[in-house]
DSSP file (Angstrom, degrees, kcal/mol; ACC not computed):
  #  RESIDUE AA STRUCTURE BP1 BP2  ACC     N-H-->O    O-->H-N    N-H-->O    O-->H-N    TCO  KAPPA ALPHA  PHI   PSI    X-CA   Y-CA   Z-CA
    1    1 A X              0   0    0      0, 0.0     2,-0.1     0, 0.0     0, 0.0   0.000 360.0 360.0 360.0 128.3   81.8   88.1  118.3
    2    2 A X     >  -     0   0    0      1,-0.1     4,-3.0     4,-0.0     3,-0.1  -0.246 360.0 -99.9 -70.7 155.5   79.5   85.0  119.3
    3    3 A X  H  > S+     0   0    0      1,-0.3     4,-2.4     2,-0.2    -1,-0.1   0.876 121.5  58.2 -44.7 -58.3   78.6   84.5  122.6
    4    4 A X  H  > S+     0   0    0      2,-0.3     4,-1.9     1,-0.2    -1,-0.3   0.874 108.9  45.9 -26.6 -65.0   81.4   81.7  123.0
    5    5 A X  H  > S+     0   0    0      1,-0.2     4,-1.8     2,-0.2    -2,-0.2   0.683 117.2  45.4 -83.3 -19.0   84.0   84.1  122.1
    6    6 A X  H  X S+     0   0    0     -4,-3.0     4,-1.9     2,-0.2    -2,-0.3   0.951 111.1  46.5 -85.4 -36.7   82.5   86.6  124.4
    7    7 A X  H >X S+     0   0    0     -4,-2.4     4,-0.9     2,-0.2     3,-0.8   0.981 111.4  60.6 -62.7 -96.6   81.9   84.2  127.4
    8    8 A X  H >X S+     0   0    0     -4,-1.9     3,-3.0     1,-0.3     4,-1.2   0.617 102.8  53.7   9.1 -94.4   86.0   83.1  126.4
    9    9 A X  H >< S+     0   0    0     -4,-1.8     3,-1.4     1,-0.4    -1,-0.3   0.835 102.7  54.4 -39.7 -63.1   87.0   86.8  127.1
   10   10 A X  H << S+     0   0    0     -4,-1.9    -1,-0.4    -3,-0.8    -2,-0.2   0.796 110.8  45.4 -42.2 -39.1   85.5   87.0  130.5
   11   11 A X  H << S+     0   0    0     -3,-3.0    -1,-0.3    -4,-0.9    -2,-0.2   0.709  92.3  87.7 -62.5 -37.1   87.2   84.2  131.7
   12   12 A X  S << S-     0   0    0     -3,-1.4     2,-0.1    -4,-1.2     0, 0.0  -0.266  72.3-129.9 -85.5 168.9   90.6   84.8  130.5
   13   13 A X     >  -     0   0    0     -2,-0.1     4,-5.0     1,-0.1    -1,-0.2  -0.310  30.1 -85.0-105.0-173.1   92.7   86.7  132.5
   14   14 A X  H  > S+     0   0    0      2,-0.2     4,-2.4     1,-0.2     5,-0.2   0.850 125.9  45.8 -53.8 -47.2   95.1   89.9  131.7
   15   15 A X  H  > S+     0   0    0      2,-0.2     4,-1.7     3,-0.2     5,-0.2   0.907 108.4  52.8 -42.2 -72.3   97.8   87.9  130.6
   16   16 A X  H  > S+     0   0    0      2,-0.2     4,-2.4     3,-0.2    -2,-0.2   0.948 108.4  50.0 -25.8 -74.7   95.8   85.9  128.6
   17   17 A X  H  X S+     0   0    0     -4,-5.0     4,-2.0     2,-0.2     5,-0.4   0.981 115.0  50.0 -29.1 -67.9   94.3   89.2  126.8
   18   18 A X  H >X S+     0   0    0     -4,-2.4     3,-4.8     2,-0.2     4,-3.3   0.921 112.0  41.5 -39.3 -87.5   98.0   90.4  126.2
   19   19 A X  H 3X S+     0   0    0     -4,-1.7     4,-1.9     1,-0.3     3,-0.4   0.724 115.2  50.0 -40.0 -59.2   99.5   87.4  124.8
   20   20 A X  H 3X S+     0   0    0     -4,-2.4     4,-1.2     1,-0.2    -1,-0.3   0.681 110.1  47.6 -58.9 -20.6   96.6   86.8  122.8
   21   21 A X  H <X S+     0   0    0     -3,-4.8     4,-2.3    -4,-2.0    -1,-0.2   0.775 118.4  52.9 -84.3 -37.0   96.6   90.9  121.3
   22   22 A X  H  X S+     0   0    0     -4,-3.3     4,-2.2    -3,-0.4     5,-0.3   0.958 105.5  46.8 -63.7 -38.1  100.6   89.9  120.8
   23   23 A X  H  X S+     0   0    0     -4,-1.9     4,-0.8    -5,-0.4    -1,-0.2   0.884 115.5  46.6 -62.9 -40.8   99.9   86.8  118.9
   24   24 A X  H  < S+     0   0    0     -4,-1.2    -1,-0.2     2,-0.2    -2,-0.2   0.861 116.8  44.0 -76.2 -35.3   97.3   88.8  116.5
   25   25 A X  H  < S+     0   0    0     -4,-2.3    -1,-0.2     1,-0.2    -2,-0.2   0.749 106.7  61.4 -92.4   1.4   99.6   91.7  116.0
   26   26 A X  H  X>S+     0   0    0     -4,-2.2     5,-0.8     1,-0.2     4,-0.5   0.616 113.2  34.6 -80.8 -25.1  102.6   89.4  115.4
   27   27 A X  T  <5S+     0   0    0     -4,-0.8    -1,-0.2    -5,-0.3    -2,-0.2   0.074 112.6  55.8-129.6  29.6  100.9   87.7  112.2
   28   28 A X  T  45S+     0   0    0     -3,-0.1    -2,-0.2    -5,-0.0    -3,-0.1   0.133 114.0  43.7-106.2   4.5   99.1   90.8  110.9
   29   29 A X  T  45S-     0   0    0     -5,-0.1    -2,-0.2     2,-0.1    -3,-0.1   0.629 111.6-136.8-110.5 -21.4  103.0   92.3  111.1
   30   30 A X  T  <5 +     0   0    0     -4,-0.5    -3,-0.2     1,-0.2    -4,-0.1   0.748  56.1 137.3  77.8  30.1  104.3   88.7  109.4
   31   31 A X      < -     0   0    0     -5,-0.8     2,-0.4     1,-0.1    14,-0.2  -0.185  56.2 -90.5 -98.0-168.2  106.8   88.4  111.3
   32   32 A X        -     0   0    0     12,-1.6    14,-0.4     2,-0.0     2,-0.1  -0.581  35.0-114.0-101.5 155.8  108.0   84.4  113.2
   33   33 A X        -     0   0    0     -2,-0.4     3,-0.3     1,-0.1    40,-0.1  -0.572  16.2-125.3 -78.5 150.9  106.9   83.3  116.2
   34   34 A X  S    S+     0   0    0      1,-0.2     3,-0.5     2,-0.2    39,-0.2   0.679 106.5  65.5 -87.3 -21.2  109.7   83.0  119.1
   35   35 A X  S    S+     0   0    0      1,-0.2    -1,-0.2    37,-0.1    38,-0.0   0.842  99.6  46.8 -41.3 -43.0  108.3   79.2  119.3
   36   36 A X  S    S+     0   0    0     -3,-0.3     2,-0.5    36,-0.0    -1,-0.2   0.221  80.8 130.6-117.7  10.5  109.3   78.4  116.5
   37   37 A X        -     0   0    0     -3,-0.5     2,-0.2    -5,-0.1     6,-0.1  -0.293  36.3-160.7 -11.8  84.1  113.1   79.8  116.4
   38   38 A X        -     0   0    0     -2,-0.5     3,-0.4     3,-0.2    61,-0.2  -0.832  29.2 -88.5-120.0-167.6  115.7   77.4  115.2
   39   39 A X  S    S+     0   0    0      1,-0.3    61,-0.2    -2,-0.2    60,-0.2  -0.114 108.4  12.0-121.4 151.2  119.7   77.6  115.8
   40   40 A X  S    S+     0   0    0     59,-1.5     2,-0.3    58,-0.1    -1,-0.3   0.785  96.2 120.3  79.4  44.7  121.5   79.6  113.1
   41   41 A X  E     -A   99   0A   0     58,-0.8    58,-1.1    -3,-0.4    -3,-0.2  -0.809  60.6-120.7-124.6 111.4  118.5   81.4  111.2
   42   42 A X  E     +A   98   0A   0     -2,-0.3     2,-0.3    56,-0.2    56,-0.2   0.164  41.6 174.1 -51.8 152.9  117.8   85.0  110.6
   43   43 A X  E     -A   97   0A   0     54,-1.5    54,-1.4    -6,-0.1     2,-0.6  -0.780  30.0-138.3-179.5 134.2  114.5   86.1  112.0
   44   44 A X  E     -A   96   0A   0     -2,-0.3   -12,-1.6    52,-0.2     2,-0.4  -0.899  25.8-161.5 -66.8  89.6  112.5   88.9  112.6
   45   45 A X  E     -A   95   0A   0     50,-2.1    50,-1.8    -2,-0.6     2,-0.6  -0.842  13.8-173.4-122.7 132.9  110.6   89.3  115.7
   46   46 A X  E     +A   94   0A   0     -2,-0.4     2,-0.3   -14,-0.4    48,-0.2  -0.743  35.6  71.2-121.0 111.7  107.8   91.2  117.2
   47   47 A X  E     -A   93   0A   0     46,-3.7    46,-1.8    -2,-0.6     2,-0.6  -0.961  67.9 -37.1 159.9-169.2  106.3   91.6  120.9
   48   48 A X  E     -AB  92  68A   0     20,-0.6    20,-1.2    -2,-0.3    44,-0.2  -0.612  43.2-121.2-100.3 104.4  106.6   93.0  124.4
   49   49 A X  E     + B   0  67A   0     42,-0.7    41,-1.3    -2,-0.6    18,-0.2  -0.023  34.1 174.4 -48.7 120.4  109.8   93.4  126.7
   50   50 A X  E     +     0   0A   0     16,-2.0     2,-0.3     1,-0.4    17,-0.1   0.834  65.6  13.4 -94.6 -19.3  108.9   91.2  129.9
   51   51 A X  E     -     0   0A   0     15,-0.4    15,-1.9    37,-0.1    -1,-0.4  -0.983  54.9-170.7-146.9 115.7  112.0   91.6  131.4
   52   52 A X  E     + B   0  65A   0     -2,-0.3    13,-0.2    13,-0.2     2,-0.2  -0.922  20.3 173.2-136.0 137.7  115.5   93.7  131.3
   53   53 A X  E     - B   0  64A   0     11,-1.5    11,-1.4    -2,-0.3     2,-0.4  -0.532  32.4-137.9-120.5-175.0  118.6   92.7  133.4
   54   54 A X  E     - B   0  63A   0      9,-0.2     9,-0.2    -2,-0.2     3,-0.1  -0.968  26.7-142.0-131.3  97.2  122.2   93.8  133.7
   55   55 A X        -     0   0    0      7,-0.7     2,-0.3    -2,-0.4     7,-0.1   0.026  53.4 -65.9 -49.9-160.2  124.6   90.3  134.1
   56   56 A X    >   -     0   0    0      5,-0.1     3,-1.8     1,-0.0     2,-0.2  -0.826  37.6-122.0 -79.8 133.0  127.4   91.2  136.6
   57   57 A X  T 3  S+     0   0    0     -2,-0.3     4,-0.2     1,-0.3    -2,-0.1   0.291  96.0  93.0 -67.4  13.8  129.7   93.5  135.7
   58   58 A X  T 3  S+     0   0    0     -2,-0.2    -1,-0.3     2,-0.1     3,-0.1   0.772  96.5  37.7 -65.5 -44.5  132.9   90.6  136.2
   59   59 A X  S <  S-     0   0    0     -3,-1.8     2,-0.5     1,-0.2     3,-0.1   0.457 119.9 -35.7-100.6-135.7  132.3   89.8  132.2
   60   60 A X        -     0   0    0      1,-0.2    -1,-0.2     0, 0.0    -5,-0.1  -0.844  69.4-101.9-148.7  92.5  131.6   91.5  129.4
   61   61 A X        +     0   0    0     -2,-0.5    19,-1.9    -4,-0.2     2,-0.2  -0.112  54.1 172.7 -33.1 138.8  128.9   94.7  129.7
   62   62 A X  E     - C   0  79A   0     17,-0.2    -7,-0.7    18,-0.2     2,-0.3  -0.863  30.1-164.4-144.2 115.5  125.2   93.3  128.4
   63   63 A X  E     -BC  54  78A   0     15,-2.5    15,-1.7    18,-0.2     2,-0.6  -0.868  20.6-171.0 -72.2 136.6  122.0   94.7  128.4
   64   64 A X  E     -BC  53  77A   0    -11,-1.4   -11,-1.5    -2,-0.3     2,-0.4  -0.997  11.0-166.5-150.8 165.2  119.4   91.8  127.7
   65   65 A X  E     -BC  52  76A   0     11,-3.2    11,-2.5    -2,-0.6     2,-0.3  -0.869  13.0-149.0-124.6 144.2  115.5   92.1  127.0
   66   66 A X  E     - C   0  75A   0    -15,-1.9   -16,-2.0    -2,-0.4     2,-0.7  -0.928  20.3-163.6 -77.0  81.2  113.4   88.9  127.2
   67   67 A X  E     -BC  49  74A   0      7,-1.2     7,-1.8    -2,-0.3   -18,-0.2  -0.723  11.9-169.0-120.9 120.1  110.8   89.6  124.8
   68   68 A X  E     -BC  48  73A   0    -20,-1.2   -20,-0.6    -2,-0.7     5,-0.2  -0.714   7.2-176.0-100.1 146.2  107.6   87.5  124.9
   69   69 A X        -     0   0    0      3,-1.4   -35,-0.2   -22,-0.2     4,-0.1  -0.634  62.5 -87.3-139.1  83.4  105.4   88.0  121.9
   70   70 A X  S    S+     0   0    0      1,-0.2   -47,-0.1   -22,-0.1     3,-0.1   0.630 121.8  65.1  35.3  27.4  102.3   85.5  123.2
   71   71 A X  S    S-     0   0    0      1,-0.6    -1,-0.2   -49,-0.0     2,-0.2   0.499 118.7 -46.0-131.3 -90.1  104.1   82.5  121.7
   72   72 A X        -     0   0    0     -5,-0.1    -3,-1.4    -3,-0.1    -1,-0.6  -0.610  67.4-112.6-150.4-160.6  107.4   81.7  123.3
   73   73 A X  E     -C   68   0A   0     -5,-0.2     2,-0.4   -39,-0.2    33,-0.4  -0.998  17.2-152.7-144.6 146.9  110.2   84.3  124.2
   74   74 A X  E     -C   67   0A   0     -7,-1.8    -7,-1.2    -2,-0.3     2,-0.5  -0.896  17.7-122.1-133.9-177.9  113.3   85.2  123.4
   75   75 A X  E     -Cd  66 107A   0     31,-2.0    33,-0.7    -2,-0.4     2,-0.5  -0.792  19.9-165.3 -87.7 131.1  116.5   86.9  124.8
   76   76 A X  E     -Cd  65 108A   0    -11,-2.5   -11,-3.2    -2,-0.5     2,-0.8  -0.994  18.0-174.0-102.7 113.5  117.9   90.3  122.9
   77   77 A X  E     -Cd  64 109A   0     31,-4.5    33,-1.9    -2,-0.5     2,-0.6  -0.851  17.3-161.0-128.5 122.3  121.3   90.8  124.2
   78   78 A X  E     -C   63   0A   0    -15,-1.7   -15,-2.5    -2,-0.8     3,-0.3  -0.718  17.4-139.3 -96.7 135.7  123.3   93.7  123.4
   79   79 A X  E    S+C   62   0A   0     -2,-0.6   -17,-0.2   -17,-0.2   -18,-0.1  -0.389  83.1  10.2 -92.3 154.9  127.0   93.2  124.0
   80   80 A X  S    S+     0   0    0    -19,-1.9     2,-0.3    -2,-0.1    -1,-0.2   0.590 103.5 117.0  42.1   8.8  129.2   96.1  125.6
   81   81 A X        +     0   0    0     -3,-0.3   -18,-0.2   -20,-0.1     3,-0.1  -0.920  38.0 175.3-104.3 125.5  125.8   98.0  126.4
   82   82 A X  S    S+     0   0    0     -2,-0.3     2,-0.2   -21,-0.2    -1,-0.1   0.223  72.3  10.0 -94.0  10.4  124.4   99.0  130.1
   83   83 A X        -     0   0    0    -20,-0.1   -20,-0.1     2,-0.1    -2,-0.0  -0.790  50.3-167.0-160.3 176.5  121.7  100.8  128.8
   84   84 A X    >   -     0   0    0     -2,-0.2     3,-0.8     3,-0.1    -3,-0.0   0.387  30.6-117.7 138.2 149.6  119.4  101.9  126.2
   85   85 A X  T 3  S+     0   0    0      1,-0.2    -2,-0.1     2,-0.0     3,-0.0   0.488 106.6  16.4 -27.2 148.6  116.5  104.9  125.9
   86   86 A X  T 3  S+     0   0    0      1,-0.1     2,-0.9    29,-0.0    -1,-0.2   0.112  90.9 112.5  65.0 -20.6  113.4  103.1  125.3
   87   87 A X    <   +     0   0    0     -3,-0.8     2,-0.2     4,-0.0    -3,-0.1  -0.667  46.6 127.5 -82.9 104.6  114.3   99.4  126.3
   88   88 A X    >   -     0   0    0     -2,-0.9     2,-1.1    -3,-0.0     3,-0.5  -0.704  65.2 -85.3-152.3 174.8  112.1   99.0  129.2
   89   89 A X  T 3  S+     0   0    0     -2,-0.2   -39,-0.2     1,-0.2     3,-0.1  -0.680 114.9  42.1 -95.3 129.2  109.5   96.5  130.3
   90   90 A X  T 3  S+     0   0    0    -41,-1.3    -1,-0.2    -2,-1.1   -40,-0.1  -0.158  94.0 124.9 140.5 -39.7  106.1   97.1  129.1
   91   91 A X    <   -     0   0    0     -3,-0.5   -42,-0.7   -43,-0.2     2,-0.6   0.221  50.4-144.3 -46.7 167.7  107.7   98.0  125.4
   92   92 A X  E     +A   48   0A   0     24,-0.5    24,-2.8   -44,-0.2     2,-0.3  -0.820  29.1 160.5-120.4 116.0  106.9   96.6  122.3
   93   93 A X  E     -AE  47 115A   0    -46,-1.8   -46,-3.7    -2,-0.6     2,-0.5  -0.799  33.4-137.3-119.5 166.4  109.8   96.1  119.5
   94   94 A X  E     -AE  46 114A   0     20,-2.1    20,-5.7    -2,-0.3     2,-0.3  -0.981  27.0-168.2-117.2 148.9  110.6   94.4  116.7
   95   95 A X  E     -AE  45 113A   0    -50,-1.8   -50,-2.1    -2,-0.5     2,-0.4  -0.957  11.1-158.4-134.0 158.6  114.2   92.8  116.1
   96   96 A X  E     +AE  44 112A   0     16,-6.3    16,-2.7    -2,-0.3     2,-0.3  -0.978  38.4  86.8-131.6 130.2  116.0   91.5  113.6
   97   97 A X  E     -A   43   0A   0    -54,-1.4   -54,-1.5    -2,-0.4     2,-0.8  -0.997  68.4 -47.9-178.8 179.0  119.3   89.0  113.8
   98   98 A X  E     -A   42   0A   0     -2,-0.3    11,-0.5    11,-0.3   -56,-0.2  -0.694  47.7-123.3 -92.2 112.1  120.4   85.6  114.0
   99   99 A X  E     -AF  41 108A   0    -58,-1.1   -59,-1.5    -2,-0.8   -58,-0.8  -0.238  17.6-171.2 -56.9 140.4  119.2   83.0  116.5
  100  100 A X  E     - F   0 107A   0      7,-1.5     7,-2.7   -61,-0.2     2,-0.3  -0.932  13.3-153.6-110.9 140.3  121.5   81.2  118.8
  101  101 A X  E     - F   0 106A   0     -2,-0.3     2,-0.5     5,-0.2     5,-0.2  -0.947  12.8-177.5-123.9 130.1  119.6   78.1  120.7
  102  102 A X  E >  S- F   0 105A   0      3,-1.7     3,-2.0    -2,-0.3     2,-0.2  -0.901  72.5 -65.9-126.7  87.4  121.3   77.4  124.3
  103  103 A X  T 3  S-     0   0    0     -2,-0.5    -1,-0.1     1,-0.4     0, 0.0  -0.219 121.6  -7.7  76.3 -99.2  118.8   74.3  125.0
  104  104 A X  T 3  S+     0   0    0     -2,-0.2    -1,-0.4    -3,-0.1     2,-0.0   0.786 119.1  94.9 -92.7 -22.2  115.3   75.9  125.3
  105  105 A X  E <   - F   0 102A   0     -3,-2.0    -3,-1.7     1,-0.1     2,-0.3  -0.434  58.1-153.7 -88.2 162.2  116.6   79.5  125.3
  106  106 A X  E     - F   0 101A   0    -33,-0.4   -31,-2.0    -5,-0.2    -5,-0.2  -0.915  14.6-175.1-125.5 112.7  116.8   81.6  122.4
  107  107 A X  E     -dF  75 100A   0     -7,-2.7    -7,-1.5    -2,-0.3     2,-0.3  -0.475  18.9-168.1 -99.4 153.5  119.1   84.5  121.9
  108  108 A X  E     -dF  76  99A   0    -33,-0.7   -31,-4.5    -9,-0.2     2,-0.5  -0.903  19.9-149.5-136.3 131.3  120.0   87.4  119.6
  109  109 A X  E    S-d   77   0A   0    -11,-0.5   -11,-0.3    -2,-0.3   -31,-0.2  -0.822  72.8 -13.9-104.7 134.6  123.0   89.0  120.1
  110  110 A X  S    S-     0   0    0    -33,-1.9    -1,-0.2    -2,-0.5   -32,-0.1   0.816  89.3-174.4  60.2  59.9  123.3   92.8  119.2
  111  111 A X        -     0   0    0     -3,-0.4     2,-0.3     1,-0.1   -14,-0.2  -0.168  32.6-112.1 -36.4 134.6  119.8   92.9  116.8
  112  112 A X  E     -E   96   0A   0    -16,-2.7   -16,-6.3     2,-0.0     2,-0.4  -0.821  46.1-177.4 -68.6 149.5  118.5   95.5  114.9
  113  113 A X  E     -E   95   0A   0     -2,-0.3     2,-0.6   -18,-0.2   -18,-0.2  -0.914  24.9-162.8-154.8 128.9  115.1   96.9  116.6
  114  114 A X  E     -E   94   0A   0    -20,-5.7   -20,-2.1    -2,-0.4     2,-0.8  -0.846  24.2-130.7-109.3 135.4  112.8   99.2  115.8
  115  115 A X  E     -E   93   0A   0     -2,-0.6   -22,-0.2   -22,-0.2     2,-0.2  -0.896  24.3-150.3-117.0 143.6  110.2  100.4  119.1
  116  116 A X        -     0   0    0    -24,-2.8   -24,-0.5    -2,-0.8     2,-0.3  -0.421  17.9-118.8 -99.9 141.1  106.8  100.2  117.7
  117  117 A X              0   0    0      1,-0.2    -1,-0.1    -2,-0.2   -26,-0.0  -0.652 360.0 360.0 -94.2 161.7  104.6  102.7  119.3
  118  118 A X              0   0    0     -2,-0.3    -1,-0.2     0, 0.0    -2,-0.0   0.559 360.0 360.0 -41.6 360.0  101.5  101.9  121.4
């Protein structure tokens, strides 16, 4: 690493670090970037739950994961689920399904997901 790249690291913050360590292990794994999503397409996806909420229980039980992989983000929502082991913030998975685009967001509903260990 050059001086540049080292002087770069010092500056950038924790966040910064992350998303950039997501970005590298997200195209050594080949998988797509959450940017680059579009309506109706299978895709694979790799990177770190930032968020999981519980909607109100009025509807339709969901679990949904936000999962940022230093790129964009997307939503994983499992239908009829309030739970489950291992989806927590901090993880890293990859899932696989078909995007749905609700304006800027991007969903998959009920993925397959594998969690990748540290």
């Amino acid at each position: 690493m050059g001086l540049r790249g080292r002087l770069t690291a010092l500056a950038s913050t924790t966040a910064e670090q992350q998303a950039q360590e997501l970005r590298a292990q997200g195209h050594a794994a080949g998988v797509d970037r959450c940017s680059d999503l579009v309506d109706r397409s299978e895709a694979v996806v790799l990177g770190s739950i930032s968020s999981v909420t519980l909607p109100p229980r009025g509807n339709v039980p969901a679990l949904v994961a936000e999962v940022f992989d230093g790129h964009g983000s997307v939503e994983l929502i499992w239908l009829g689920r309030r739970k489950i082991a291992g989806i927590r913030p901090g993880v890293t998975i990859r899932a696989r399904g078909r995007v749905s685009c609700a304006g800027s967001v991007r969903r998959i509903y009920n993925p397959f997901y594998d969690i990748v260990p540290s």
